[in-house]
N, C-alpha and C positions, 0 to 999 in steps of 0.2 A: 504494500500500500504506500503509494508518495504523500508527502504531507507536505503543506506548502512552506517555504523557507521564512516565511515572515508574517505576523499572524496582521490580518487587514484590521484589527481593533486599534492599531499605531494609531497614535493622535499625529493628524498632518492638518496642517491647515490649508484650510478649503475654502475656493473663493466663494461666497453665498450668492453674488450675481450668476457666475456660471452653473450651481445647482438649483437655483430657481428659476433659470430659463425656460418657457414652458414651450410646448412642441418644437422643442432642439432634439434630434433624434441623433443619437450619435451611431454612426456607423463604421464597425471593427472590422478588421479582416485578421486575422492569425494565421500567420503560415507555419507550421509544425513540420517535424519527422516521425511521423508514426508513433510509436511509445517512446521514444527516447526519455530519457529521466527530465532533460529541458524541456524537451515540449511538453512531459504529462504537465509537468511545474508551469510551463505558460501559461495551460490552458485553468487547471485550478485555481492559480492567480487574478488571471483575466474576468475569469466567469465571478469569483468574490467579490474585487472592486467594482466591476459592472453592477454587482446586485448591492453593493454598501451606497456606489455613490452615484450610480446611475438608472435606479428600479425602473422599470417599462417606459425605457427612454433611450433605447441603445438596441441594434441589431448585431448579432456579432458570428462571423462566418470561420469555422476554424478548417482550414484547408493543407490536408496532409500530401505533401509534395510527393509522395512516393507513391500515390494514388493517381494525384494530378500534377504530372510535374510541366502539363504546357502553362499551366497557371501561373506555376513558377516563370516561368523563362517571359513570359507576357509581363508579369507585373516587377519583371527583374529583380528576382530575390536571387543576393547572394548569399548572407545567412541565414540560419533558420534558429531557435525562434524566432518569427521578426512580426511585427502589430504592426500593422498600419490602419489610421484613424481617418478614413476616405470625408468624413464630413462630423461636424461642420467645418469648412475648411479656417484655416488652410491645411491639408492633408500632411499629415505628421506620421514617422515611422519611428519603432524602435527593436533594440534586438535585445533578443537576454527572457532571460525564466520571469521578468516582469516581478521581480520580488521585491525591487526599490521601490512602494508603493507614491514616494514623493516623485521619484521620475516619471510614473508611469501618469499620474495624477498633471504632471507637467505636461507630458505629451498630449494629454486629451484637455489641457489647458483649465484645468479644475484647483488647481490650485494659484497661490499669487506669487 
């Protein structure tokens, strides 16, 4: 069983403009490897802060390149894990098991 590297209870501060934006739908994309121990950890990570600080306001696509790897090469992924945050823009990527939940929380511009 993987447990996530960092538990999402961390106090980060959060911008309240950007979580009381209403009908902002943010939209994820996760590119993973199959089970690899990074990606199970991506996608656990991803899927918690989505539901701490994004509840039914986020669509989020987790796309395992060794299923679909034209996906890959289309949307040019060099590493994997990698997020990319397609909207609202401006479209922001990151790579890594998403355990830094202040970086992750920067990428999708929810914090100050």
């Amino acid at each position: 069983m993987i447990t996530m590297a960092k538990k999402i209870t961390d106090t980060v501060k959060v911008n309240a403009d950007a979580l009381k934006a209403k009908g902002k739908t943010y939209v994820l994309k996760l590119f993973v490897t199959g089970i690899l121990p990074n990606s199970a950890r991506a996608v656990i990570n991803i899927k918690a802060i989505c539901e701490k600080y994004l509840k039914d306001r986020y669509e989020l696509e987790i796309i395992d390149i060794y299923q679909q790897p034209d996906l890959a090469i289309t949307n040019e992924i060099i590493a994997v894990p990698l997020l990319i945050k397609k909207s609202p823009l401006p479209e922001q990527r990151m790579i890594g098991d998403l355990s830094n939940i202040e970086k992750v929380l920067k990428v999708l511009g929810l914090n100050k």
